[in-house]
C-alpha positions in Angstrom: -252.2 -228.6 -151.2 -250.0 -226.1 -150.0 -247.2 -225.8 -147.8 -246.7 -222.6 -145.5 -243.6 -224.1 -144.2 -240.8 -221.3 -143.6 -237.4 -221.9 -145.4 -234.6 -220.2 -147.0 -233.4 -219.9 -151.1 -231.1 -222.5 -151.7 -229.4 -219.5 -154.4 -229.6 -216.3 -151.7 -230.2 -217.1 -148.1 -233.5 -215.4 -148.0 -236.2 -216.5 -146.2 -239.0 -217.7 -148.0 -241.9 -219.8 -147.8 -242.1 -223.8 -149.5 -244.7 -222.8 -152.0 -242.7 -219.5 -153.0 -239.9 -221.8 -153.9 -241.8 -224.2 -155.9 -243.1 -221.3 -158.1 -239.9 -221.5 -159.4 -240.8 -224.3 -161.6 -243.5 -222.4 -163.7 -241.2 -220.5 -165.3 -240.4 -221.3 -169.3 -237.3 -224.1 -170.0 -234.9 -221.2 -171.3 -235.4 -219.0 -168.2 -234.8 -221.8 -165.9 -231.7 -223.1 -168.4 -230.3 -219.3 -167.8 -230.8 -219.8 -164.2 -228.8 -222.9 -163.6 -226.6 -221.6 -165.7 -225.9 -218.9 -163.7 -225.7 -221.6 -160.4 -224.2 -224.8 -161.8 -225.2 -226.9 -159.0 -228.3 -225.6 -158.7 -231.3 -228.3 -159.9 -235.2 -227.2 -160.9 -236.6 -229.4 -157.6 -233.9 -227.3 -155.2 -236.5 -224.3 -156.2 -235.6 -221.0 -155.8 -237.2 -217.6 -154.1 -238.7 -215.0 -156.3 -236.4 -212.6 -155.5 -234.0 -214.5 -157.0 -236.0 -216.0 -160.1 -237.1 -212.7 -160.9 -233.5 -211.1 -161.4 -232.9 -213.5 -163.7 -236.5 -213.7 -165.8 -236.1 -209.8 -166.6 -232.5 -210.5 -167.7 -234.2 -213.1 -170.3 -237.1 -210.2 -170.9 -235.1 -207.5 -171.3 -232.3 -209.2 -174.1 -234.8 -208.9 -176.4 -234.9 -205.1 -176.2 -233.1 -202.0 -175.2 -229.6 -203.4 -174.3 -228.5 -199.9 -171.8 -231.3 -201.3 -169.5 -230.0 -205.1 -169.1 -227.7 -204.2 -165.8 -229.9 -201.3 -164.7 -233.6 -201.9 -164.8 -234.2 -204.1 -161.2 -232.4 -201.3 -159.8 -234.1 -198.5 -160.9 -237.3 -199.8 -160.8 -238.9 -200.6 -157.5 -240.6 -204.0 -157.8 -241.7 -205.7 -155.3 -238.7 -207.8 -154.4 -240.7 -211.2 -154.2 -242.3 -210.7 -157.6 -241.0 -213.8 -160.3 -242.6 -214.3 -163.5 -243.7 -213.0 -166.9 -244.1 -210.7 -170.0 -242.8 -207.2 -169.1 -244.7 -205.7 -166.3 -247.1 -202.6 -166.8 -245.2 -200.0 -165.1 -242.1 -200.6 -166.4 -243.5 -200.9 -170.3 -245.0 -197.4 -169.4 -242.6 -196.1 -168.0 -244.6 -195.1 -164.9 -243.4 -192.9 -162.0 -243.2 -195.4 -158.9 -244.7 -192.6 -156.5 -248.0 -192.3 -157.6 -250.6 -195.2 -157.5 -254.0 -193.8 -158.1 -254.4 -193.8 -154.3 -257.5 -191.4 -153.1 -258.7 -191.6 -156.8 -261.9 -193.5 -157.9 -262.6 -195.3 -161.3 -265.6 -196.8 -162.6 -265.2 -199.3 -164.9 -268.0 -200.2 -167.3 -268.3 -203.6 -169.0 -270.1 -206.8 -169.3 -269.3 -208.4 -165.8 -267.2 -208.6 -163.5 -265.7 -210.3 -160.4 -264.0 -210.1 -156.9 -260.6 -210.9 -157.4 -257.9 -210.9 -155.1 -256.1 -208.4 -156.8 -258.7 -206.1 -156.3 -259.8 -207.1 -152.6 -256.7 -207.9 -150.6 -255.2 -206.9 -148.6 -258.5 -204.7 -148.4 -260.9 -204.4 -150.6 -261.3 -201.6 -152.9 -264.2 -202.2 -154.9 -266.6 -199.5 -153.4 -269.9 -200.5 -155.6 -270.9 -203.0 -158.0 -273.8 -202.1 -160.3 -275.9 -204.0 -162.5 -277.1 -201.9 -165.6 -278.0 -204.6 -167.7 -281.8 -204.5 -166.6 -284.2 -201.3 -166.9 -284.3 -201.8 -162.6 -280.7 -201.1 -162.0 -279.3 -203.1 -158.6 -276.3 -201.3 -156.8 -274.2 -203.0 -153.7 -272.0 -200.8 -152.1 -269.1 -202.0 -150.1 -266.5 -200.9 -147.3 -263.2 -201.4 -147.1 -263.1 -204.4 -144.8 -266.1 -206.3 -146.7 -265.5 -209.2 -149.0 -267.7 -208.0 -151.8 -270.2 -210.4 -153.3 -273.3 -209.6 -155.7 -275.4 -212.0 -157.5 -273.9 -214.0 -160.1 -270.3 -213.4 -158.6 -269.0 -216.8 -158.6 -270.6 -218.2 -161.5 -267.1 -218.1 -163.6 -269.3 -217.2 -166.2 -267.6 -216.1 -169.6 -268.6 -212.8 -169.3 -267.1 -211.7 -166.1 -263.7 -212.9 -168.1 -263.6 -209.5 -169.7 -264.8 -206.7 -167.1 -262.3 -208.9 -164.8 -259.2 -208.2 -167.4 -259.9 -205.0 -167.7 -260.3 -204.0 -163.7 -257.1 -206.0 -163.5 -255.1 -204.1 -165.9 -256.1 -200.5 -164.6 -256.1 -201.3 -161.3 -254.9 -204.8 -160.2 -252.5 -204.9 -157.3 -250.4 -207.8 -158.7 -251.4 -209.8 -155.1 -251.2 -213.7 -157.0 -248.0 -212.3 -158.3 -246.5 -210.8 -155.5 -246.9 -206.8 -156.6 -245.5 -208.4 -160.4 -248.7 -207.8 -162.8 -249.7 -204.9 -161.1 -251.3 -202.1 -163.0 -250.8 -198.5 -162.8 -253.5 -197.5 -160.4 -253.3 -200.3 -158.3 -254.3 -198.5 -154.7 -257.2 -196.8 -156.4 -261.3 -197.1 -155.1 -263.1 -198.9 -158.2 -266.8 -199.0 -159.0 -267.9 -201.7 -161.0 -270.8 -201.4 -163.4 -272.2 -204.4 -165.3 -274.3 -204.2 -168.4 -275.1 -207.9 -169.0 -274.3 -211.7 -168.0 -273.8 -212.9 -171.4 -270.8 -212.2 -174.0 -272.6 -211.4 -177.4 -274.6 -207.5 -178.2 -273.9 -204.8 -175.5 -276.8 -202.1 -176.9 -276.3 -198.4 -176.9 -279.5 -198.5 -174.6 -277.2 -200.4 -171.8 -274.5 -198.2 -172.1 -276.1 -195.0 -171.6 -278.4 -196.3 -168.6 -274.8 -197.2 -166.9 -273.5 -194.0 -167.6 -276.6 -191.9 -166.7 -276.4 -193.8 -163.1 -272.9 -192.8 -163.0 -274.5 -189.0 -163.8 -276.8 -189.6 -160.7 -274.3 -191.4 -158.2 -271.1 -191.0 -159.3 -270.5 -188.3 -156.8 -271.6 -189.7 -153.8 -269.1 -192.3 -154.6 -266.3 -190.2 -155.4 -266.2 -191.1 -159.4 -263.6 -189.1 -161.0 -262.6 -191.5 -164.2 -265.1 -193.3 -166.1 -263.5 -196.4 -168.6 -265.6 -197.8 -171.0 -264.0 -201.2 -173.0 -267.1 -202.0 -174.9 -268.9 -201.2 -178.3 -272.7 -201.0 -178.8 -274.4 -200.1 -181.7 -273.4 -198.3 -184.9 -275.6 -195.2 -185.6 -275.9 -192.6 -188.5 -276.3 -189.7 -187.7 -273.6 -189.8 -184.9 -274.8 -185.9 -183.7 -276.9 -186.3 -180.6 -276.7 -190.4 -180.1 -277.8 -191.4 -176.0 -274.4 -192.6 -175.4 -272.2 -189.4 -177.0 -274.6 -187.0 -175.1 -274.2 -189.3 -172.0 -270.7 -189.2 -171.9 -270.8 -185.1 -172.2 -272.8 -185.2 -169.1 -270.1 -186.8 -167.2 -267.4 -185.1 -168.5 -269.1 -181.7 -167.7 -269.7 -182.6 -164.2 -265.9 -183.3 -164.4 -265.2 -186.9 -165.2 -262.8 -188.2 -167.6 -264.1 -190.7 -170.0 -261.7 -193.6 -171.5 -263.2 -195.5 -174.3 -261.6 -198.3 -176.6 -261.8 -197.8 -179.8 -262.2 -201.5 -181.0 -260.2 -203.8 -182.7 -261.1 -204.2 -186.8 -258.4 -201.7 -188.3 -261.2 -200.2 -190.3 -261.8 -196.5 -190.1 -265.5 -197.1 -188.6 -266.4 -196.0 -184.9 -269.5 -196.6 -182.8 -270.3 -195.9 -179.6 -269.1 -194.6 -177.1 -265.4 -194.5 -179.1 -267.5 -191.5 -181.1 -268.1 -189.3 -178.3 -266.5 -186.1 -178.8 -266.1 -185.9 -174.9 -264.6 -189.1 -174.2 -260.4 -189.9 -175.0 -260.8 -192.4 -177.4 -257.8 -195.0 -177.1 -256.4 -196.8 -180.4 -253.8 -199.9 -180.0 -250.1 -200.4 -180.5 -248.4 -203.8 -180.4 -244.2 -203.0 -178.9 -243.6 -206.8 -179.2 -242.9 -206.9 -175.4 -239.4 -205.1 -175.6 -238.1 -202.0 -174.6 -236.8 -201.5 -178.0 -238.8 -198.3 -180.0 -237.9 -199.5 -183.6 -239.8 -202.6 -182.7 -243.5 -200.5 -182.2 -245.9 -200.6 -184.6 -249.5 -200.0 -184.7 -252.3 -202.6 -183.6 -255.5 -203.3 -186.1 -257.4 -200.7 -184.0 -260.3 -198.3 -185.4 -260.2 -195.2 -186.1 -262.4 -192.0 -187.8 -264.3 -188.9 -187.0 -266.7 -187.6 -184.5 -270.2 -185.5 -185.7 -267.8 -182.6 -185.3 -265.2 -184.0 -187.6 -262.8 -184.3 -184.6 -260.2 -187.4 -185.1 -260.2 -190.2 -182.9 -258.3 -192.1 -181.4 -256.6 -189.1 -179.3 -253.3 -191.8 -178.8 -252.9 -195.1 -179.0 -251.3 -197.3 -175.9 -250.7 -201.4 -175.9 -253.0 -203.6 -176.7 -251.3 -206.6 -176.9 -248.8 -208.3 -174.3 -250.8 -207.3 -171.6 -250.8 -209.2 -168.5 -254.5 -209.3 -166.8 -255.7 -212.3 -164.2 -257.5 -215.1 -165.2 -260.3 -215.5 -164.4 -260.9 -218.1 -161.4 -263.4 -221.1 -161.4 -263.0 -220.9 -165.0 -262.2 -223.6 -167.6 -258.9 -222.0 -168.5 -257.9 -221.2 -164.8 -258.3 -225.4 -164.0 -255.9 -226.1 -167.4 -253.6 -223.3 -166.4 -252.9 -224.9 -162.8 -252.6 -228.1 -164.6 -250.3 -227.1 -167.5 -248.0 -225.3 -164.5 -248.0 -228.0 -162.5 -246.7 -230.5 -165.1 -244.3 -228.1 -166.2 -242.8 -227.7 -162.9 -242.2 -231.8 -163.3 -240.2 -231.3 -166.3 -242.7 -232.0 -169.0 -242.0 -230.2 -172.7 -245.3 -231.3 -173.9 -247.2 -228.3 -172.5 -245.1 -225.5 -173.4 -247.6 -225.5 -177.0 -250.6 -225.4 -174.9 -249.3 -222.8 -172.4 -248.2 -220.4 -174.9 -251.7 -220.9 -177.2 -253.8 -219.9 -174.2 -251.6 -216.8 -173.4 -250.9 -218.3 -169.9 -247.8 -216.3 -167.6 -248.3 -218.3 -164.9 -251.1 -220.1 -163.4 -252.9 -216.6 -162.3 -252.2 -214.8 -165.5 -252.3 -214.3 -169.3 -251.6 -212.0 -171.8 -254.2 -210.8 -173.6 -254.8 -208.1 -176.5 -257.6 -205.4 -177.6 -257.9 -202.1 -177.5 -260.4 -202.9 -174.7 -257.1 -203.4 -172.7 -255.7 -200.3 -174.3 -258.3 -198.1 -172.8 -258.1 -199.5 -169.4 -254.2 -198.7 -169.1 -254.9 -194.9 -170.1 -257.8 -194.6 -167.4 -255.2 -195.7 -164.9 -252.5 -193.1 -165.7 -255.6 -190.5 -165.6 -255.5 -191.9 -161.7 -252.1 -191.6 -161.4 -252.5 -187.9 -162.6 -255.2 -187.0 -160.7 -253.1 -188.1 -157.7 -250.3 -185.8 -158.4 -252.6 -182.9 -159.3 -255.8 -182.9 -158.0 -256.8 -179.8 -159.7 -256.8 -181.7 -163.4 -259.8 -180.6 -165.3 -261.2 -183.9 -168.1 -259.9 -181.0 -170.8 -256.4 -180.7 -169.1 -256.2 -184.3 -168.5 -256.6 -184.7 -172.0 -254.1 -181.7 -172.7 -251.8 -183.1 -171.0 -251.8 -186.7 -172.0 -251.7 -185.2 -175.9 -248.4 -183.5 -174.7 -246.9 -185.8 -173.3 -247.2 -188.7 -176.3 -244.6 -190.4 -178.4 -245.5 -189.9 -181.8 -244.8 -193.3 -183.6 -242.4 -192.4 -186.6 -244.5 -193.3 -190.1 -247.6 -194.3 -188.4 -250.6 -192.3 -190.1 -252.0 -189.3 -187.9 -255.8 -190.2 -188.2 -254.7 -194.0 -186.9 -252.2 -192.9 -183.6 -253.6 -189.7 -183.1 -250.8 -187.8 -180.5 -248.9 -190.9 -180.9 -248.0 -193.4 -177.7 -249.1 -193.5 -174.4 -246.0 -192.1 -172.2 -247.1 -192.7 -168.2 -244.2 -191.4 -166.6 -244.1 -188.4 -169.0 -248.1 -187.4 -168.5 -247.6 -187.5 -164.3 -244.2 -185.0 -164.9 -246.4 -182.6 -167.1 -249.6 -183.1 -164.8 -247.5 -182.1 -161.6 -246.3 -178.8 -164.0 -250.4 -177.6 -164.7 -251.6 -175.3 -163.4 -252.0 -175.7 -159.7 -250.2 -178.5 -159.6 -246.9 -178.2 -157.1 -244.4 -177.6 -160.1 -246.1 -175.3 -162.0 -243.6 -173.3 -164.1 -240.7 -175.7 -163.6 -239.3 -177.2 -166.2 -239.3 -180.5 -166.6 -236.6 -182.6 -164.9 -233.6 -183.6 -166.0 -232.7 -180.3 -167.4 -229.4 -180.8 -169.9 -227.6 -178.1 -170.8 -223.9 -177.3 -171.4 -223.0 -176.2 -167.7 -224.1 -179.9 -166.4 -227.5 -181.5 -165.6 -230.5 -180.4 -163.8 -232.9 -182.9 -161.1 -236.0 -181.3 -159.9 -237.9 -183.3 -157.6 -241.0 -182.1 -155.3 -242.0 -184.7 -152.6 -242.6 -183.7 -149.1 -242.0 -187.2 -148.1 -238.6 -187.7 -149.4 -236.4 -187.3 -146.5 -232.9 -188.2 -148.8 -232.4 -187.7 -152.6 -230.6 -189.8 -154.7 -229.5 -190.1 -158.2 -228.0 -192.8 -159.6 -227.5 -194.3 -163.8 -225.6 -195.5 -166.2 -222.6 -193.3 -165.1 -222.6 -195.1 -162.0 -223.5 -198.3 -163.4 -227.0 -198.0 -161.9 -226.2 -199.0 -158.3 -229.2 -198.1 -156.4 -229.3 -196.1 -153.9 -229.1 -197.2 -150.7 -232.5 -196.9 -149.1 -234.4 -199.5 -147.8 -237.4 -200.5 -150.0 -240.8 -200.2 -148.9 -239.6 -198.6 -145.7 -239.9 -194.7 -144.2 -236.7 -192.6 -145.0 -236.2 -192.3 -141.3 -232.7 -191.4 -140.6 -230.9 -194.5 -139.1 -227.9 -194.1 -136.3 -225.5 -197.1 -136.0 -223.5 -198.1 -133.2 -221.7 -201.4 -133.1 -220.8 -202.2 -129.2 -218.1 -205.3 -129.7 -215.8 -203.7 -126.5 -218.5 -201.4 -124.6 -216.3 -199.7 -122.5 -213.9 -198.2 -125.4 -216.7 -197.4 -127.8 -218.6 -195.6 -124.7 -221.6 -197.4 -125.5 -223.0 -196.3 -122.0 -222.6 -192.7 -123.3 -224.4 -193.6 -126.6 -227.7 -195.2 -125.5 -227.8 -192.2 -123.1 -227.3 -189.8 -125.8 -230.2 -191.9 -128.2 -232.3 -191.7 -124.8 -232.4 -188.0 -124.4 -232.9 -187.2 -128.1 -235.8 -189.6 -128.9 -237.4 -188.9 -124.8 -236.5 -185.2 -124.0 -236.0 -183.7 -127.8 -238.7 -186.0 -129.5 -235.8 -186.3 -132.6 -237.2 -189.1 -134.4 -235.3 -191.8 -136.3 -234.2 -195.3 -136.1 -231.0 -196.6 -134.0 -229.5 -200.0 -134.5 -226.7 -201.6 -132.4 -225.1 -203.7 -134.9 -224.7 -207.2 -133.3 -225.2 -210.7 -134.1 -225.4 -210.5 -137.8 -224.1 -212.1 -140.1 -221.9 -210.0 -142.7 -224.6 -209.8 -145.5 -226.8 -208.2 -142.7 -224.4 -206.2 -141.5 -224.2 -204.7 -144.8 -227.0 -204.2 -146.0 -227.3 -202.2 -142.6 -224.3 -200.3 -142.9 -225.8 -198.8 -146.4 -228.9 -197.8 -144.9 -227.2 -196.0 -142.2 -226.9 -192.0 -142.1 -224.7 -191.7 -139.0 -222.0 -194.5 -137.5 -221.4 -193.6 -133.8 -218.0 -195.6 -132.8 -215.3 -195.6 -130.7 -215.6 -193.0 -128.5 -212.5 -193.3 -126.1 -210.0 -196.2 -127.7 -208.0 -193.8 -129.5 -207.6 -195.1 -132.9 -210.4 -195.6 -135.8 -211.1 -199.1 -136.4 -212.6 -201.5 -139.5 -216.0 -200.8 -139.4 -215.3 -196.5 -139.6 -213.0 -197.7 -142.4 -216.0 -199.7 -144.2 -219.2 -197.1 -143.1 -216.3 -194.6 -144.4 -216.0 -196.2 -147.9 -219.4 -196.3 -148.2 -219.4 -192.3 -148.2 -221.1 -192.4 -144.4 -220.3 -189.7 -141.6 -218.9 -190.8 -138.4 -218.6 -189.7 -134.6 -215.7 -191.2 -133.4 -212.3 -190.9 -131.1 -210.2 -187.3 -131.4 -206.6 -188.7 -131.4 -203.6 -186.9 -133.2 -204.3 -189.0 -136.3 -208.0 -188.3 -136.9 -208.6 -184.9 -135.5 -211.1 -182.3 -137.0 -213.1 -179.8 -135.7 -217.2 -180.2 -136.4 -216.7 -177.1 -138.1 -214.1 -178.6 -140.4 -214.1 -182.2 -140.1 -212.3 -182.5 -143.6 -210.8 -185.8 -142.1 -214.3 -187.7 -142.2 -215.0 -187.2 -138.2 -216.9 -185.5 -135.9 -214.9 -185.0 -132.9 -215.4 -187.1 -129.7 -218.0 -185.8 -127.3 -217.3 -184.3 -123.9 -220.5 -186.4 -122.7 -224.0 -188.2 -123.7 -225.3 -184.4 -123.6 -222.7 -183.4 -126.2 -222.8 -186.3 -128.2 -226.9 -185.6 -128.4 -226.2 -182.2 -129.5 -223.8 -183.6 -132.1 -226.0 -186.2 -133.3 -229.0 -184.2 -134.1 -227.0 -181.3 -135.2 -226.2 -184.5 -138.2 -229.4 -185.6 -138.4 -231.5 -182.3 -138.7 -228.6 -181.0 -141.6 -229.1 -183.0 -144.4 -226.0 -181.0 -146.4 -223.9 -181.3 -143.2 -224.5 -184.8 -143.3 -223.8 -185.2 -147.4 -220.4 -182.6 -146.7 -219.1 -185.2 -143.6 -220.0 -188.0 -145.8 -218.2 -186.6 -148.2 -214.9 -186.3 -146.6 -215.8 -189.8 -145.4 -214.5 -190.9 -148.8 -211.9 -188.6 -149.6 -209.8 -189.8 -146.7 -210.2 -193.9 -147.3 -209.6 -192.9 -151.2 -206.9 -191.0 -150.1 -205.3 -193.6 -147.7 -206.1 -197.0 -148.6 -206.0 -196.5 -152.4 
């Protein structure tokens, strides 16, 4: 049963749902010792929102590795700010670049089975196709983005969609039973889904290249520009001309990138499709679910040569502390909402149980292979693709090479380039050729007159940088949200802050002008609103004819914040100069609309202003 109900955290104020608060009581004893440590008379039954639970889970995550990150890493990575529970989550382990997603790219994923999942399908679904290959007369469904998709078999929970589900989930999950959490790299990327069987056990090389010779056929049509392949077939001497290698050249040639696992026995044996010269063939790393780059080591994967004597794998990625969905319907999905549920009653006896079935919360668990591996690769090859269409499968792979972490002592033959870097292989990608940084360096550029940002983003209508020199306060920009610049004007005594003349003013800019941004009169908050407003804002409009500046150009001041305000003795200074913090006070709402957009359409006029914002409260109130 569940309860929609609408309430607040009993820890932050925010508003939250019943259920979202009882969540709270799947997380692990120490986490939710830490918590109520940190709120004394806080109690496990109070619940608390994810928001809230999830600041403090990372903490617990994130003291077992790189201690510089502890304060920062909330901040600087964008997580959905619901999201609560679990190992570390995909993008940050990766160290992915928040902007790209995989969106407009397709990936076709080929496995044993698979099935609709609600990270995949909501809030729309994304699963284009679903194709069964098992069978000499292949079935295809294809699907539109407002369809539930459903295809024989699909609710079975049979043990063989387990797998093809993991691996979808990991590559290109949307973290949606997690609120954005467990999320995987390419998570608003188009998938097609090919199946070669409904039964775990022998995946033949005969399946494997009928899947991939209908991705030859139809792969286009459906926009297929990545092709993953987490499963093994048969071994076969001589490797030179095998269905599967001469397959996956096929694909590649037509311009697909192929992904294939190498497998998981630590011997230096390869079968198909991990041979194929064509295809990036992933090995395994286990980085103990830390931040902490001593603690990496390889995983048992395969490795060896192709008929060509190339090495494989080309790098290695994790394998291991992996979060993927469960699977619903199943056996383990019926024990994991049962083993949650008991926990969240206070009962120590299941913590064995939980952590022998891998289980994160009730919707997920943490699973290892280089079938896994693969998968996480395939989705940076989206994210690259994103930022530079014009990849080629041979740049893709240059680039990934390139942009690697070799993993000190690790044998060459077994890591190949070395470590999957995600944030790293989007830089470089953006820097090929044809790609909108093309011969720029790569940013930050140190040297010994200072430190170099380069950034290219036609959306980005403010830049900021922030880190450990400024303790990693975020910048103040609303998440999720257009960079709209936002105009403030507070009207407590209407007639001296002239708020007539302001609403006029907005009027005429937004009707007349078509200036487009966002203008809030700040009333009827309470002061954590009021704050979080005043940090957002670009431009504080005041009082126009007391006089005198008041508190709240004192605080928007502080916060480094331009402001229009009165043109007394005190607090005079021409727009041209304005070293005092001010614009000066308009003649009229015509005026004050000139001197508004004249702010809002200057970006470094608005940064200088802010600037002297500052340097006046530092210089008088400190």
């Amino acid at each position: 049963m569940t309860d929609k109900a609408v309430t607040t955290c009993p820890l932050c104020g925010r508003i939250t749902t019943k259920d979202e608060l009882a969540e709270a009581g799947w997380l692990a004893p120490d986490v939710l010792v830490r918590l109520a440590r940190r709120h004394p008379h806080w109690k496990r039954e109070d619940g608390a929102c994810p928001a809230c639970v999830q600041q403090v889970l990372l903490q617990t995550l994130l003291d077992r590795g790189d201690a510089a990150l502890h304060d920062g890493i909330q901040a600087a990575w964008p997580l959905d700010a619901r999201a609560a529970f679990g190992v570390l989550p995909t993008p940050l382990r990766l160290h992915a670049d928040p902007r790209y997603t995989g969106k407009g790219i397709t990936l076709a994923l080929v496995d044993s089975a698979f099935y609709p999942h609600p990270d995949l399908v909501q809030p729309r679904n994304r699963i284009r196709a679903w194709v069964d290959a098992g069978h000499t007369d292949l079935r295809a469904h294809v699907f539109g983005p407002d369809e539930m998709p459903r295809w024989p078999g699909w609710d079975d929970a049979h043990p063989a969609q387990w797998h093809g589900l993991m691996t979808s989930g990991v590559a290109a999950g949307n973290g949606w039973l997690s609120h954005g959490l467990y999320r995987g790299l390419a998570s608003d990327a188009d998938l097609v889904l090919v199946q070669l069987g409904s039964s775990i056990g022998h995946i033949s090389n005969a399946r494997i290249a009928r899947a991939l010779r209908w991705l030859c056929e139809h792969g286009q049509a459906l926009g297929v520009q990545i092709v993953n392949l987490s499963v093994g077939g048969d071994p076969v001497w001589p490797l030179a001309g095998n269905p599967v290698d001469e397959a996956v050249a096929e694909l590649v040639a037509q311009g697909v990138t192929v992904v294939a696992a190498a497998g998981n026995d630590g011997e230096r044996r390869l079968i198909p499709p991990a041979t194929a010269p064509a295809a990036l063939t992933i090995g395994g790393l286990d980085d103990k679910n830390t931040f902490d780059h001593n603690e990496v080591e390889l995983w048992h994967s395969n490795y060896g040569q192709t008929a060509g004597g190339a090495l494989k794998p080309e790098l290695v990625a994790p394998s291991i502390w992996v979060a993927a969905p469960v699977l619903p319907g199943s056996s383990v999905a019926e024990e994991a909402a049962e083993l949650f549920a008991r926990r969240a009653e206070g009962d120590k006896t299941v913590e064995k149980r939980i952590a022998e079935l891998k289980l994160v919360t009730p919707h997920y668990q943490h699973v290892d292979g280089t079938s896994f591996a693969a998968p996480l690769v395939a989705s940076v090859v989206a994210c690259m693709l994103e930022a530079n269409p014009a990849l080629t499968p041979h740049l893709v792979r240059d680039v990934l090479i390139a942009a690697a972490q070799p993993i000190p002592g690790a044998p060459i033959e077994r890591q190949g380039a070395g470590a999957l870097d995600a944030g790293q292989a989007v830089a470089l990608a953006l820097r090929e050729q044809h790609g909108p940084l093309a011969g720029r360096p790569l940013s930050p550029q140190v040297t010994p007159a200072g430190i170099t940002f380069l950034l290219h983003d036609h959306n980005a209508r403010r830049v900021e940088v922030f880190g450990s020199w400024n303790d990693w306060r975020p910048p103040p920009l609303p998440q999720g949200a257009a960079c709209r610049p936002v105009v403030l004007h507070a009207p407590t005594h209407r007639g001296a802050k002239g708020t007539h003349v302001v609403i006029e003013a907005v009027r005429r800019l937004r009707e007349v002008d078509g200036v487009d941004f966002e203008f809030q009169l700040v009333e009827n908050l309470r002061h954590t609103e009021a704050r979080q407003l005043y940090e957002r804002a670009d431009l504080l409009i005041d009082q126009l004819y007391a006089g005198w500046y008041g508190g709240l150009d004192v605080e928007l001041m502080a916060l480094g914040k331009p402001v229009i305000a009165a043109d007394t003795e005190d607090c005079r200074g021409p727009v041209e100069d304005g070293k005092n913090g001010f614009l000066t006070r308009p003649r009229d709402s015509v005026d004050l609309a000139d001197k508004i957009n004249r702010m809002l359409s200057d970006d470094r006029m608005r940064t200088k202003f802010g600037e002297y914002s500052l340097a006046k409260i530092q210089c008088e109130f400190d």
